[in-house]
N, C-alpha and C positions, 0 to 999 in steps of 0.2 A: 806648318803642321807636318807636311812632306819630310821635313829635315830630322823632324824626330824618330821618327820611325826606324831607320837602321840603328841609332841610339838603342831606342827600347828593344828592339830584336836581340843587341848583341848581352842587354840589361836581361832580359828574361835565358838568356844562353848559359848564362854563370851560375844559374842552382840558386839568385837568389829571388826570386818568385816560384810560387809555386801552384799548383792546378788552378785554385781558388783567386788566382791572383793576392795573395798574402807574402810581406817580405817575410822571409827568413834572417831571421838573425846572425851573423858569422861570430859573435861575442854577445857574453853580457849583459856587457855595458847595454848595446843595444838592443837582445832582448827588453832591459828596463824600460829601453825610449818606446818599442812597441808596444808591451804593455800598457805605457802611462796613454801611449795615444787610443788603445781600443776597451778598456775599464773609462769606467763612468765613475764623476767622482763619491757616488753614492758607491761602489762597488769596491773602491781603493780603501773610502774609509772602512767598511767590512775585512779589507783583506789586511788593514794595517792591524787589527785587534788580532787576527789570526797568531798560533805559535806554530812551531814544525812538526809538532806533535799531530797537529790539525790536518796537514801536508795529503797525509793518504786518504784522505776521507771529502777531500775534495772533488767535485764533479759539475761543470759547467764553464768552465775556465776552457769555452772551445778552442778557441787560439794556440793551445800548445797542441792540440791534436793537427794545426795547421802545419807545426813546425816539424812534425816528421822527427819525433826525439829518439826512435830506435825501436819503438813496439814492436812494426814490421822489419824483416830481416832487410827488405828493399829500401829502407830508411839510414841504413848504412851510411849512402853515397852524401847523407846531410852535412851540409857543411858545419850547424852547428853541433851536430852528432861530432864529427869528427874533431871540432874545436876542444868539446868538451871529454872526449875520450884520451885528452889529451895528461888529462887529471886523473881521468877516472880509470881505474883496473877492471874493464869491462869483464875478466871472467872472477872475478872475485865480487858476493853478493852478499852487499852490505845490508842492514836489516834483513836480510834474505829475501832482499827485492833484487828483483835479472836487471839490468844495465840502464835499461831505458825508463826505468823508476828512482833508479840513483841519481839520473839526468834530473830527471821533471822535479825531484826532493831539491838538487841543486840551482834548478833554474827559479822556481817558487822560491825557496832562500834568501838565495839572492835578491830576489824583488820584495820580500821585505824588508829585508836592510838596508836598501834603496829608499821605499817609502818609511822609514824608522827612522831614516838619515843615519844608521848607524855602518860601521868600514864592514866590508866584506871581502874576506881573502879565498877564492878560490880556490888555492893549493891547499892552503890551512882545511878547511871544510872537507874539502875531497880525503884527508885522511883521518879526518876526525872521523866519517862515516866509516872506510876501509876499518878502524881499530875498533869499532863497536861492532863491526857485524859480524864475525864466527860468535860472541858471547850472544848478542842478541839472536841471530839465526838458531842456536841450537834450543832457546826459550821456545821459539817459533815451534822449532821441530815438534817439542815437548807436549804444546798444545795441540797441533797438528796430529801427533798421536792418540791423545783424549776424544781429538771433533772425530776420528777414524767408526772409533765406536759408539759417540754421545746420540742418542736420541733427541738430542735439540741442542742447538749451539747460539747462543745468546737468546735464548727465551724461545724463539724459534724451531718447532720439531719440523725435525730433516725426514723425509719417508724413508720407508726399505726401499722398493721398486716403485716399478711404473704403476701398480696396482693398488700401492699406500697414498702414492700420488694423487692417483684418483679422487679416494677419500676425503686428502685435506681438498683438493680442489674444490671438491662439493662443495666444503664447507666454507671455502675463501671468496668465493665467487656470485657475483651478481646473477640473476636468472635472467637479465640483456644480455651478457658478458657469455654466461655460455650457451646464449641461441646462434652469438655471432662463430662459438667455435664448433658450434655444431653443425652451422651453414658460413662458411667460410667467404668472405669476400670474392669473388668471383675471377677482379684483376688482381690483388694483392693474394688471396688465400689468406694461409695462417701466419704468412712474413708480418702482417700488421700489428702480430703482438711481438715483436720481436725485442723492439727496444720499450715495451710496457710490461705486461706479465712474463716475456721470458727475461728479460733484464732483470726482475724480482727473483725469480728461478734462481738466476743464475748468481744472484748476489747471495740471497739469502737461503739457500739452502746447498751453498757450499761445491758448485760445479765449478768453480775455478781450483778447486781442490780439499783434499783430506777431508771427505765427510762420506758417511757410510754411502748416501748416495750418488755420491762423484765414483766412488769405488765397484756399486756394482754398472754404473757406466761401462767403468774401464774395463772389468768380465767381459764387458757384450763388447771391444773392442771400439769402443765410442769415447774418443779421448778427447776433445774439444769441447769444451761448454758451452759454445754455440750451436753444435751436432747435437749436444746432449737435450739443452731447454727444444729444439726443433723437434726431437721425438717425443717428449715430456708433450707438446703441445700435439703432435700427430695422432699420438696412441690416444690422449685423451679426447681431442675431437672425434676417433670411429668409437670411444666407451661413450660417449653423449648418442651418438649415433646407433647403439646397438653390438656396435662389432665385437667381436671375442676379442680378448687378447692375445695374443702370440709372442711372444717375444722374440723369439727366433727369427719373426721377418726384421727387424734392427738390429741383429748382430753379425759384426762384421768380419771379414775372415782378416784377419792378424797381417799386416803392410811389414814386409821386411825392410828394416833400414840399407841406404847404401854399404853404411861400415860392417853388416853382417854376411850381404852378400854384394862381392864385389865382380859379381855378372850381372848387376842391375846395369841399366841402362846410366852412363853419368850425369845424362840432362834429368833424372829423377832428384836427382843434388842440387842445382840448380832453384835457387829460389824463387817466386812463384812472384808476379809484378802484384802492384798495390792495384786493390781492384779499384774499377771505375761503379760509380756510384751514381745515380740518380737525384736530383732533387727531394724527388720525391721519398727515396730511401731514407732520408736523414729523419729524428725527430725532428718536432715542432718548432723545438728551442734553438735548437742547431739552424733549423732554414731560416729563422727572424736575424740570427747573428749572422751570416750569410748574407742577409739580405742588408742588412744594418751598419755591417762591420763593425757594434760597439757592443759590450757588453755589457749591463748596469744592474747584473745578481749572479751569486753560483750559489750552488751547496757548498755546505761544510758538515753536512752530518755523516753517519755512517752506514757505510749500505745499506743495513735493514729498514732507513726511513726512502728510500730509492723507489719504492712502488706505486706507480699511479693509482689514485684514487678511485678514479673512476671504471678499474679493472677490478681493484681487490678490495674487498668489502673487512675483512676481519681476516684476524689468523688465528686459530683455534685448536687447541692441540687434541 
């Protein structure tokens, strides 16, 4: 046992394990071999019906969050980032997806043509995407201009402010659901909805961008959709509680970039490590796979079906 040990040391030194203890892939190919080892085959045959169309609308596939594909700027140093950037024109945005949705389009691809048995050419593909995306991207745009102004974007009415929010929340919400945001969990607080009702937020009403309420976010200086569902949930736990609204206490005074002032400090440049996380931070589904290391279901629907049950009662316009 003794003799293993500088083995594994020098093994875990080379970038391909990672916090989790999960290999990283350096190709592929063996992406496919980890895959096929941590899908269940009640899970492979699900994802063999899958087409690429289906691709974005997937969620539960935790294993590629393992692999570190480029979300975080610190995910760089990945080795299979760096394999597959090899293909890929990381400032060119295909579907008008950023780099590390090109990857995860590429690496899912891949694995079903794997499981199809049918060839896959990784160059071929990588500019199949490059030659569709300025046509598709500017569709994007298109739409993206329509959700700016729409009062509801797939069936779904998006509020004005924190104050319309209110509102639907009234009306979306269990009377448990808002005793618990009214008396907030003591050790968690209101982080506990973070990935249940603000994950819904944040899907379906358009905080990851172009909807009138992403926009009057970015008024109040509040650009992150995780900043933004955290006041969505703040302001309306003191409105359950009484408190006025203010808007003024969440908005924030405007972050000069390095590139605009170049008497910032240059460790403000400097990218910020991947945070360290809790067990207990993770949803439910995520620590059983963690715990598990196999997967045997994901989603394939689209974010609007994303919201737990037992938060949100109805959406009611």
């Amino acid at each position: 046992m003794w003799l293993l040990l500088p083995a594994l040391w020098c093994y875990g030194q080379s970038a391909s394990i990672n916090e989790h203890g999960f290999y990283i892939p350096q190709n592929l190919t063996e992406a496919n071999e980890q895959l096929d080892k941590v899908l269940t085959e009640k899970a492979k045959a699900k994802f063999r019906r899958l087409t690429p169309s289906d691709f974005e609308n997937i969620s539960g596939l935790f294993i590629l969050g393992e692999w570190e594909l480029g979300e975080l700027e610190t995910d760089a140093n990945s080795r299979l980032v760096q394999y597959l950037n090899t293909y890929v024109n990381t400032k060119q945005e295909a579907y008008g997806y950023e780099g590390w949705q090109v990857r995860r389009h590429l690496v899912l691809l891949s694995y079903l043509r794997h499981l199809q048995h049918s060839p896959f050419d990784l160059a071929v593909e990588a500019k199949k995407l490059a030659a569709k995306g300025d046509s598709v991207a500017r569709v994007i745009e298109q739409q993206n201009q329509r959700n700016l102004v729409a009062d509801s974007i797939q069936g779904i009415y998006i509020p004005r402010n924190l104050a319309d929010s209110f509102v639907q929340l009234d009306k979306m919400l269990a009377e448990p659901i808002k005793e618990q945001l009214r008396h907030p969990d003591p050790e968690y607080g209101l982080a506990k909805f973070h990935f249940g009702l603000g994950l819904w937020m944040r899907n379906n009403w358009g905080l990851w961008g172009d909807s009138r309420l992403q926009q009057y976010f970015e008024e109040l200086n509040i650009t992150h959709p995780d900043d933004m569902s955290g006041v969505l949930l703040k302001s309306y736990s003191d409105y359950l509680n009484g408190k006025p609204l203010d808007e003024n206490q969440y908005r924030r005074a405007a972050i000069p970039r390095v590139a605009d002032n170049p008497e910032l400090d240059s460790a403000a440049a400097v990218s910020l490590p991947r945070p360290k996380l809790k067990r207990s931070d993770y949803s439910k589904p995520y620590r059983q796979f963690l715990r598990k290391r196999r997967i045997d279901d994901f989603h394939e629907l689209p974010p609007e079906a994303y919201g737990q049950e037992s938060e949100i009662v109805e959406v009611t316009e």
